[in-house]
Every structure is written in structure tokens, then in C-alpha cells.
N, C-alpha and C positions, 0 to 999 in steps of 0.2 A: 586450546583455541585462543589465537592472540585476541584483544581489545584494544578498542577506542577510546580515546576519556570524552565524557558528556562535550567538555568546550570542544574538541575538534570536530565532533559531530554539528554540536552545534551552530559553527564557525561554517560550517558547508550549508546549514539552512538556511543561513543569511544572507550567503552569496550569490545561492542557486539562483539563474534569471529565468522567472517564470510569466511569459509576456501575453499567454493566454487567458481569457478571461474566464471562470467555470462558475456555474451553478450550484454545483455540490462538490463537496469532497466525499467519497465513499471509502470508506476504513475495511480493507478486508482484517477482518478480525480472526484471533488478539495480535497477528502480527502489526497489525495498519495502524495499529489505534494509537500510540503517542506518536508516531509521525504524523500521523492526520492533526492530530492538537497541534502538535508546533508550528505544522502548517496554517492549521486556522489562525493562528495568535497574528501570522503577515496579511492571509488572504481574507480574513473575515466573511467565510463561505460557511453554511450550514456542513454538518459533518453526520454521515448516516453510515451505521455498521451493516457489510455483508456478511453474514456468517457462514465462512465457507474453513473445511478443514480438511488436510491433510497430512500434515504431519504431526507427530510427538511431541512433547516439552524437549526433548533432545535431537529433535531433526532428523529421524527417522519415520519413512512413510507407516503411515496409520493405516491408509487405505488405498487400494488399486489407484482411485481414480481420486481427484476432488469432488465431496460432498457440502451440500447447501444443509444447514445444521438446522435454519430456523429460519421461517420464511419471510421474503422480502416487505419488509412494512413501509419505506417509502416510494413515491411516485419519483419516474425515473423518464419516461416517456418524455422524448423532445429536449429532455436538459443535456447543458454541456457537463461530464461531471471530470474531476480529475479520481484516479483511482488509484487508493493507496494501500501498498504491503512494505512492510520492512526489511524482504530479503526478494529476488525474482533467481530461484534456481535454474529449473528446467522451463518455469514457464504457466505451467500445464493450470494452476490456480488461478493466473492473470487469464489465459484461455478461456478457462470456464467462467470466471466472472464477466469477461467481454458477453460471451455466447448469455451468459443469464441477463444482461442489460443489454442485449442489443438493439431496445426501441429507445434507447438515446441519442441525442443528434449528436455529438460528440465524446469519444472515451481517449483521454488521454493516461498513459503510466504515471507514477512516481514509486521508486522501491530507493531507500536508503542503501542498498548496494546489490547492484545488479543491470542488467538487462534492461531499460525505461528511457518514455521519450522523456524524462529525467529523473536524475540517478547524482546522487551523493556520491558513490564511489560505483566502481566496478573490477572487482576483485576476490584474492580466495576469499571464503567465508572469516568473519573473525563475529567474536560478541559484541554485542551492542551495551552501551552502557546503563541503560535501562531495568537489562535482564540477570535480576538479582540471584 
């Protein structure tokens, strides 16, 4: 699988124009979670993990469906939040995270490549330079 180097990734987090304003960043985790940091470092938003999984360390489905691993510890009702994965495949993870936050007044995407109301790239799959 081809790769990115950190600076081009990088390079795209600093460009992204993100004009909306959010209350939370929500890190679907472990994909979400250093996109979510780098995010925070511009937007200076609280950062809360959903732990939701489905696939393997190798990108093969774990389970039918996406599963909620460990339950929701923060307050979500009414906030705008931005919600963040590292990759948006088929989808079906950002679905079920919408459906399990749906008493928020606002959910906007971000996936470092894929599918989102914003998106670093969107293309074949390649590694992140993160994942050692």
C-alpha cells in the first residue's frame, strides 16, 4: 500500500478551510485520534473519544456491523460537534456514530481521506504516516 510523508499530510491540514464553528471534536477511535489532535492544535475545541470498531489493525472487517466498545462519557446533546475518522470507506462507522449522537444540533464529517463534509484527500486507500 502506497504512503504519504507526515509534511504532505500535514501540508493539507493547514489548508483545509474549515469556516464552521464546533463545540467538540469527537475522535472516532483509534482511527480519529491524531487527526483529531492536529485538528485541535488550529481549532482549540475540546477533543472526546467515541469508541466505536470495526475493523482489524489490517483493514479487514472484525464484525458484521460497527460496535460501540465502551460507553459514551461525554455530554453531546445540543453541541455542534465536528466528527473525526482517518479513513471513511463504506461509510457505515460515520452512520452509526451520527445515529449514536443524534441529540446534537450539529454533526459535521472530517476523514483524512475519504467521503466528508471535509476531507484531506479522496482516493484509493494508501497508509498514513502515523501508522507505524
Amino acid at each position: 500500500m502506497e504512503g504519504k510523508t507526515f509534511e504532505e499530510v500535514l501540508k493539507r491540514f493547514q489548508t483545509i478551510q474549515i469556516d464552521e464553528d464546533f463545540d467538540l471534536i469527537v475522535a472516532i477511535a483509534n482511527g480519529g485520534i491524531v487527526p483529531a489532535a492536529i485538528l485541535n492544535q488550529r481549532l482549540q475545541k475540546e477533543i472526546c473519544l467515541l469508541k466505536i470498531n470495526l475493523r482489524d489493525e489490517y483493514q479487514h472487517p472484525k464484525y458484521d456491523h460497527p460496535k460501540l466498545i465502551a460507553p459514551i462519557d461525554f455530554e453531546y446533546s445540543g453541541k455542534r460537534i465536528l466528527l473525526v475518522d482517518d479513513r471513511i470507506k463504506t461509510g457505515s462507522t460515520i452512520v452509526f456514530a451520527r445515529e449514536l449522537l443524534k441529540e446534537a444540533k450539529l454533526i459535521k464529517t472530517f476523514a483524512v481521506n475519504g467521503n466528508a463534509d471535509y476531507a484531506l484527500y479522496d482516493e484509493a486507500c494508501f497508509k498514513f504516516p502515523w501508522i507505524l
